[in-house]
C-alpha positions as CSV (number, residue, x, y, z in Angstrom):
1,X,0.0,0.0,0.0
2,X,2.7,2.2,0.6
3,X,4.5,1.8,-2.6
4,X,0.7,2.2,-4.1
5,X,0.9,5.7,-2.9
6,X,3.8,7.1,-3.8
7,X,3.4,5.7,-7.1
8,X,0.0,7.3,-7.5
9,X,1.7,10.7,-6.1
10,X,4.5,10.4,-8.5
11,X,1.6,10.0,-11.6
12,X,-0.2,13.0,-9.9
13,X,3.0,15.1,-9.5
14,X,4.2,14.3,-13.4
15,X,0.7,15.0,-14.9
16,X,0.2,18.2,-13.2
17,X,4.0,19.0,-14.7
18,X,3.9,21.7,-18.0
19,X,5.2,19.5,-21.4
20,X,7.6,21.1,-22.8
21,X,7.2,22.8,-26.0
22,X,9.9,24.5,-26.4
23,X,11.0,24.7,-30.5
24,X,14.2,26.0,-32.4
25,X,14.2,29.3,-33.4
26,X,16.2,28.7,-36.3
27,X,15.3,26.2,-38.3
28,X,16.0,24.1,-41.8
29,X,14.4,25.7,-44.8
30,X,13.3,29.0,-43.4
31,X,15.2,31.1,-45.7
32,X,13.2,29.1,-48.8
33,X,9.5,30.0,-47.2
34,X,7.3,31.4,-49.5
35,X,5.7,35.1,-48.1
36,X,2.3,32.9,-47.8
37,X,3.9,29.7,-45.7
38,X,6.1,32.2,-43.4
39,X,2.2,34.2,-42.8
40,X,1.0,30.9,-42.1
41,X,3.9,29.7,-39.5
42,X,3.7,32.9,-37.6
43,X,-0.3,32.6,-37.2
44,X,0.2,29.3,-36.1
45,X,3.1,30.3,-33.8
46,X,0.8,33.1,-32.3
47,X,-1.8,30.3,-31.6
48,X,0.8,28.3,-29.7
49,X,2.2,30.8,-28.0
50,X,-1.1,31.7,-26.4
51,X,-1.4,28.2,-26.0
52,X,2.1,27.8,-23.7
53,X,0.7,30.8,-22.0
54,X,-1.9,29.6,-20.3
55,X,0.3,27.3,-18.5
56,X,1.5,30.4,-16.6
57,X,0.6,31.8,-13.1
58,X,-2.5,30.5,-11.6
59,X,-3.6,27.3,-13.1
60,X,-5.1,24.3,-12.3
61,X,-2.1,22.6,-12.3
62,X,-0.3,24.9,-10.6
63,X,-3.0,24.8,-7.8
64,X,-2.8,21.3,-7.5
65,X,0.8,21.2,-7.3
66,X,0.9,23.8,-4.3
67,X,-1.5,21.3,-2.5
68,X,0.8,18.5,-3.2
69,X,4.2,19.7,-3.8
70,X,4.9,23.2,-3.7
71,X,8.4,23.2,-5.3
72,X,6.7,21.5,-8.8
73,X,4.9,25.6,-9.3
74,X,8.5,26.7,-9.7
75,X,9.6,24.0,-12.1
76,X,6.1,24.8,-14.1
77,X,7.0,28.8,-14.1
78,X,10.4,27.9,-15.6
79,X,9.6,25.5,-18.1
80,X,6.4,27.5,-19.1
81,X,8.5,30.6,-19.3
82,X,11.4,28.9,-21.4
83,X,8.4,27.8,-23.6
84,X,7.4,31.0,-24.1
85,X,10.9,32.7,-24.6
86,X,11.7,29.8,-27.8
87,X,8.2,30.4,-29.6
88,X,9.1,34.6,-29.4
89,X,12.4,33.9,-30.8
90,X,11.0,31.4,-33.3
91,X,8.5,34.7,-34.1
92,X,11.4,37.1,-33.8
93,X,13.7,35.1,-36.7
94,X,10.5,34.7,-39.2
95,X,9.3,37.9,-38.8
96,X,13.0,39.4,-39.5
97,X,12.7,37.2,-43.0
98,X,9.0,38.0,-43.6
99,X,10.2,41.9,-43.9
100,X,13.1,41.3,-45.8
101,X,11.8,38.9,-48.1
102,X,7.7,40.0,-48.1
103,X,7.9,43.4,-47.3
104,X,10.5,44.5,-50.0
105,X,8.2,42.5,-52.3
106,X,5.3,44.7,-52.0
107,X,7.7,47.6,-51.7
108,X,9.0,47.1,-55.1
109,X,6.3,46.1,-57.4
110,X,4.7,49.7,-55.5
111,X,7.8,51.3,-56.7
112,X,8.0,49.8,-60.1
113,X,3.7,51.0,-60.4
114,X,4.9,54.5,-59.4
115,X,7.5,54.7,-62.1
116,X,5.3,53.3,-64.6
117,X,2.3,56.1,-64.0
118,X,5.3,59.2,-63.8
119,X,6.5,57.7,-67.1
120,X,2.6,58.0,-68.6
121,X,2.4,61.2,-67.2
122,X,5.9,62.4,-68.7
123,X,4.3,60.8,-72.6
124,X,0.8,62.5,-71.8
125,X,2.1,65.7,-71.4
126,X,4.4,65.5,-74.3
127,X,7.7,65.7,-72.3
128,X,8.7,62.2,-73.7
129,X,7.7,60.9,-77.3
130,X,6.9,57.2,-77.4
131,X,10.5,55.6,-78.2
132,X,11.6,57.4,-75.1
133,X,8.5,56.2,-72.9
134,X,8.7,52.8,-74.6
135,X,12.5,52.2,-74.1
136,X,11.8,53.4,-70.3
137,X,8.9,51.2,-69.8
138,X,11.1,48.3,-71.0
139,X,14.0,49.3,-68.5
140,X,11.7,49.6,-65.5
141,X,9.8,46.4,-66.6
142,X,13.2,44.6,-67.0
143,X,13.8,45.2,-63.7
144,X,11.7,43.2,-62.0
């Protein structure tokens, strides 16, 4: 009976323990994402992260653990915490390639658009004739 119950304490004590979820920031292929995949990880990264979250401060777990075995809220605050500091990182990284990779993206094809209607304007008001506005469209276009 007595070996019953500290088995049965030991299964309470390692169930009301936070699983550890803590990821690599960096990881294989992140450079090659696609703007739409590196959205998608970071939504689902925002979902976990929430997730891991919960695990903090006063939780069921945590309450049972103070009843049981105080010391086991501390390990739960630290792992929960560590959770929570490798999913930021993880967010941190993609983010930093998102804006370099997405960002400029959007920033360029607005920049190519705004050359494109100055050189209309320019052949509209008859400051370019059309070999000069066609060999410039060509040159911006080229570009890209």
């Amino acid at each position: 009976m007595k070996y019953f119950s500290s088995i049965l304490l030991s299964l309470v004590l390692v169930s009301g323990c936070v699983s550890n979820k803590a990821i690599q920031t960096v990881q294989a292929g992140d450079q090659e994402m696609s703007c739409v995949a590196l959205k998608n990880e970071l939504a689902s990264l925002g979902a976990v992260f929430e997730e891991v979250k919960d695990d903090s401060g006063v939780t069921g777990k945590n309450v049972g653990l103070a009843l049981v075995f105080w010391p086991g809220i501390i390990v739960n605050e630290v792992r929960s915490n560590k959770n929570q500091d490798s999913i930021d990182a993880r967010i941190v990284h993609l983010s930093s390639i998102y804006n370099g990779k997405c960002l400029n993206e959007s920033s360029d094809a607005q920049n190519t658009t705004d050359q494109l209607r100055e050189l209309k304007k320019l052949h509209e008001e008859g400051l370019i004739n059309d070999e000069e506005h066609e060999s410039a469209r060509k040159s911006v276009l080229d570009k890209l």
